[in-house]
Structures are given as C-alpha cells and as structure tokens.
C-alpha positions in Angstrom: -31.2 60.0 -19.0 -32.0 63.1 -16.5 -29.7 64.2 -14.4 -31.2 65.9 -11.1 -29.7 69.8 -9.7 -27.2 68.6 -7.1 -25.5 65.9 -8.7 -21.9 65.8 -9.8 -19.3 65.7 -12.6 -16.3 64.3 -12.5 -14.6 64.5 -16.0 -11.8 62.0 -17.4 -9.1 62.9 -19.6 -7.1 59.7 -19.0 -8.7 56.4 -17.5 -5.5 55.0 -17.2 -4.5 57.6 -14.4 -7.3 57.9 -12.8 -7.9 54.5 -11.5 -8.7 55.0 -7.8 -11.4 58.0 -9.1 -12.9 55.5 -11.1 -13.0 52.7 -8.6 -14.3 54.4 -6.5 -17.2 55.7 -8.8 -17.6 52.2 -9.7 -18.4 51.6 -6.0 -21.4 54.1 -5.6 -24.7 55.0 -8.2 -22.3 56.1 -11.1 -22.9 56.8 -14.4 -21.0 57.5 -17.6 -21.6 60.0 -20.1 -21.1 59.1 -23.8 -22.0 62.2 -25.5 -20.9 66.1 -24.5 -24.0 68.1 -23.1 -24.6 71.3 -22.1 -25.5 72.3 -18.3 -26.5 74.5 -16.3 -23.9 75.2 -12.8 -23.3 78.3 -10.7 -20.6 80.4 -11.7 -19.2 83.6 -9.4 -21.4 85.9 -10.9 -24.3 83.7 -11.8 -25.7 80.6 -13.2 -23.6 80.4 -16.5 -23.7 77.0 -19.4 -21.2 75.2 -19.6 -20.0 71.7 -21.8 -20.0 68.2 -20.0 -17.2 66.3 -22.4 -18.2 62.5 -23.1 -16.5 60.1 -20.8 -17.5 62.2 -17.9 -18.1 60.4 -14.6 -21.9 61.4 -12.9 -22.8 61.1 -9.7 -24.8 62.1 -6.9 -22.7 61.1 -4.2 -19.3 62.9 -3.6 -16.0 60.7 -4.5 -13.3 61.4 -2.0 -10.4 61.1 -4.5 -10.8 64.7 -6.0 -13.4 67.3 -6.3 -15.9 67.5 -8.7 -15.7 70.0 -11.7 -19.0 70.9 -12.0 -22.3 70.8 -9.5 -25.5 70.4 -11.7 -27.7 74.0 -11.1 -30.9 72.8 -12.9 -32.1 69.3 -13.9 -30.9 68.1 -17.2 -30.6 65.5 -19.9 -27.5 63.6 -20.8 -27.0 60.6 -23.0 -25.2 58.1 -20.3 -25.1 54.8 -19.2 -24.6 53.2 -15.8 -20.4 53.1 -15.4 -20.3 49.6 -14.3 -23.6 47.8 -16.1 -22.6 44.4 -16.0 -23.3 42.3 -12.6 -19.9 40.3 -13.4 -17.7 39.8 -16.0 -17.0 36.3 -17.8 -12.8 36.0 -18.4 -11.8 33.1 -21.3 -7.5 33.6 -21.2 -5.5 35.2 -18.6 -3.6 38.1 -20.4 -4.4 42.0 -20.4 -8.2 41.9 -20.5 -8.1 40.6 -17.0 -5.2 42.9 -16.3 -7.1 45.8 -17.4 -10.6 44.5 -15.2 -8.3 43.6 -12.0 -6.7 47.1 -12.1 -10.4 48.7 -12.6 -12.1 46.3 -10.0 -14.9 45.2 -11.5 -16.5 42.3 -10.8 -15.2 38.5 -11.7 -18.4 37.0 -10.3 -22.3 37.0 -9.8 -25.0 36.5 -12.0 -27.9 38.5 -13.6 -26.1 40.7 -17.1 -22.7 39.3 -17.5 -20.0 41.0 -19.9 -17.8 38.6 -22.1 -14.0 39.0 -22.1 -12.4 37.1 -24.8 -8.4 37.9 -24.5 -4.9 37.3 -25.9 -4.4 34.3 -24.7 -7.6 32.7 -24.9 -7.3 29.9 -27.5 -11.2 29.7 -28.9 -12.1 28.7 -32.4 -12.9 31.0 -34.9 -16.0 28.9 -35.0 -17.3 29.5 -31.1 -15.7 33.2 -31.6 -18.6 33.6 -34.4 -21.3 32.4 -32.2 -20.9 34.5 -29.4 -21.7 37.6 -31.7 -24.6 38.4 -30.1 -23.4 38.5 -26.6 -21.7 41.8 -25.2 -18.7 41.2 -25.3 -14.6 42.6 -25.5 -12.2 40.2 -27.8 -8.9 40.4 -28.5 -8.8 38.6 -32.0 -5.4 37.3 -31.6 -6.4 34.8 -28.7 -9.1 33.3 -31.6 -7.5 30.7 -33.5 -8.5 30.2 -37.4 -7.8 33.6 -38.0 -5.3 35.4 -40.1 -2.6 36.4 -38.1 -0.2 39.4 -39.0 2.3 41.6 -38.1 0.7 45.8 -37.6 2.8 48.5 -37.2 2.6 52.3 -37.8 1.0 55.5 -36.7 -1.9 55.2 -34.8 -4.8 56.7 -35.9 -8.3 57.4 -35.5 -11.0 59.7 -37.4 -14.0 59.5 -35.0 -12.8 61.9 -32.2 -16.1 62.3 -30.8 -16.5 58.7 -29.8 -16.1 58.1 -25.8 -13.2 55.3 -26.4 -11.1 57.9 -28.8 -11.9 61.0 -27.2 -8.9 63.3 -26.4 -6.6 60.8 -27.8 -4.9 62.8 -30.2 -1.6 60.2 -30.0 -0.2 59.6 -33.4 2.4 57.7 -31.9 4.3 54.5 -34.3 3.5 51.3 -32.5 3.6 47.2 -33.4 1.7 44.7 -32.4 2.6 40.8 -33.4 0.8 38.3 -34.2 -2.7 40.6 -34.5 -5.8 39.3 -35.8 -7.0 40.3 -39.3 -10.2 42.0 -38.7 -10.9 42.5 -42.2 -9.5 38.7 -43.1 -13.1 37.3 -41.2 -15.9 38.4 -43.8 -18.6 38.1 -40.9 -16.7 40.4 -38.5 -15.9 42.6 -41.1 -19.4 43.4 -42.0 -21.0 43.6 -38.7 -18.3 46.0 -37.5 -17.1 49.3 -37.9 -13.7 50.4 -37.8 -12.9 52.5 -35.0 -8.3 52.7 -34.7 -6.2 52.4 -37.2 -2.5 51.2 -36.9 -1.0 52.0 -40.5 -3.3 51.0 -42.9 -4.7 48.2 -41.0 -8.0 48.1 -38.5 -6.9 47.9 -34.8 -10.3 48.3 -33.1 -13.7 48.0 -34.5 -17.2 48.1 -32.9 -20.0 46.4 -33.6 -22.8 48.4 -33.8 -26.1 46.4 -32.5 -24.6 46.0 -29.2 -21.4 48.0 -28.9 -19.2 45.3 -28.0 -15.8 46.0 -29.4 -12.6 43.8 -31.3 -9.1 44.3 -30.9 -6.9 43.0 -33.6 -4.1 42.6 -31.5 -2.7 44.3 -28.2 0.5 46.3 -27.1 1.6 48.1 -24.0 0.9 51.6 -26.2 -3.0 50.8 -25.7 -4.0 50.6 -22.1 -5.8 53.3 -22.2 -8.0 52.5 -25.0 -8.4 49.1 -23.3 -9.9 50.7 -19.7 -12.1 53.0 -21.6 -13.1 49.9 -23.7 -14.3 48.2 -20.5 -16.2 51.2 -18.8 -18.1 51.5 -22.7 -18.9 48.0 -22.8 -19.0 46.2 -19.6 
C-alpha cells in the first residue's frame, strides 16, 4: 500500500517487549509491514535510502512511547497490512491465546471481520476444528481433541527468516512442549499448511497459505513472542 512523505516508522525487534508501543499503535491508523522496503528519509547531509525491516509499525500519527526511527521523505510503497484488522476477536478456551490478546489489548467484542482463537484448553473435535478451515483463524492443536498427541522437544528451529513471525528470531534454544498436537498426524492439515518452526524434527507452527491463519502444535513459556507476532499477522 502507499505510504505518504510524513508518516512514521516505528520498527520491532521483540513484540514481547514492546507491548505498550504496540498498544498504543493499535489505538490509532496503524499499519504493519510484512515485507522490508526501501525509503526515502532525510539524513544530516541529505535525503539518503534506507531499509524498513518487516514487522515494522507505520503510522501517521506520533506514538508517545518512543520516537520513531525513520520519517518518510517521499511517498512510497510498502507491502502492509492494517496492525489490528479484525473488529473483535472470537476466544474458544481460556489459556495463553487469550493471555497473549489481553496483554496486546485487542478487542474481545463487536462485530463486522472477527478473528478466531482456538487455544490450549479449548476441548473442540477434530471434526468442528476441520470445518473452521476457512475462517481466519489462530489454533493451538493441543486444545483439539482426536488428534495425536505427543511429547516435542529439542532445538528450535526455523528456515524462513524473512517471514514477519520468524524474523530476527535467531534462538536455537532446546525447549519441550507436552502433550502437542501432531500437525503432520491430521492429513488435511498437513496438506493445506506449510511448515513454518521446527522443535527437533517435529513441526511446531505451520501456516496455511490461502488465508494466513496459523497452527501451533503445542505451546510453552519459550514462545510468547512468536505467539504476539502470530496475533498482529493474523488478527
């Protein structure tokens, strides 16, 4: 989408630590950027280029929590989507999906284009989890029952550094998770989605590609901050 001289960047490393920067962003005409550009800003001796990472927050208002590190000098286009798109959020379980959305603030209620939060705890059949394909939606597979469950440990792992959920997340910390989902066990989700983590050998997170909603296998105190930047891509 273009981006107008004037506006403002804001860019994220961690989510996780910048909650009340992305609150507050949430609050006002934001926007997220999912791929790095190239702009145009004023440097001391002159107008100079310069690179806009992914998971950059865009805005043309100015956020009180911090300055911005970079002023647009010259209209431009950058592949982005609105920071908070859905009107409200739709919460089956009570476990860290809503922990994550309470700590980000989003909204619980409304109408109009509602995100779907399926989390650890939520109990659904494999069955109803298959029919809500479609919708956008964030599931943490071990709240789905009828599916393989299992025990993941290991390095952590990704190979898609570029996508806006992985990016700078060069951990390759040993975690476990219990009682995680098979991903791979489900022959539906594992040919709609696409791998994304890795814990060991096993698939962690995967996308699915028509709508970008996203499936965790299982969840552990090590992946907060993939789970905030898995909100802010989907929701």
């Amino acid at each position: 989408m273009l981006f107008s001289e004037g506006s403002l960047v804001y860019k994220l490393r961690y989510v996780w630590e910048e909650l009340n920067l992305v609150k507050e962003a949430a609050s006002r005409n934001s926007y997220l950027s999912l791929k790095p550009s190239v702009v145009t800003v004023e440097g001391p001796s002159g107008r100079i280029h310069v690179a806009v990472p992914q998971l950059s927050i865009i805005t043309s208002e100015k956020l009180a929590s911090k300055d911005p590190d970079f002023v647009l000098a010259a209209d431009v286009w950058i592949e982005a989507k609105k920071l908070v798109e859905s009107s409200s959020v739709r919460i089956l379980g009570n476990g860290p999906l809503k922990e994550a959305i309470n700590a980000l603030g989003l909204p619980t209620e409304g109408g109009g284009h509602e995100c779907l939060l399926i989390d650890a705890d939520a109990g659904i059949g494999l069955e109803e989890y298959l029919r809500l394909l479609n919708a956008k939606h964030v599931c943490i597979l071990s709240g789905v029952v009828n599916v393989e469950k299992k025990v993941m440990e290991g390095e952590l792992k990704h190979f898609w550094s570029s996508h806006p959920v992985l990016t700078g997340i060069e951990s390759r910390e040993e975690l476990r998770v219990e009682g995680a989902g098979d991903i791979t066990s489900v022959r539906k989700i594992k040919m709609l989605s696409k791998p994304l983590l890795f814990l060991g050998e096993d698939v962690l997170m995967a996308e699915y590609p028509y709508n970008n909603s996203i499936v965790f296998a299982g969840f552990g105190e090590g992946l907060r901050e993939f789970l905030v930047r898995v909100l802010l891509y989907v929701c």
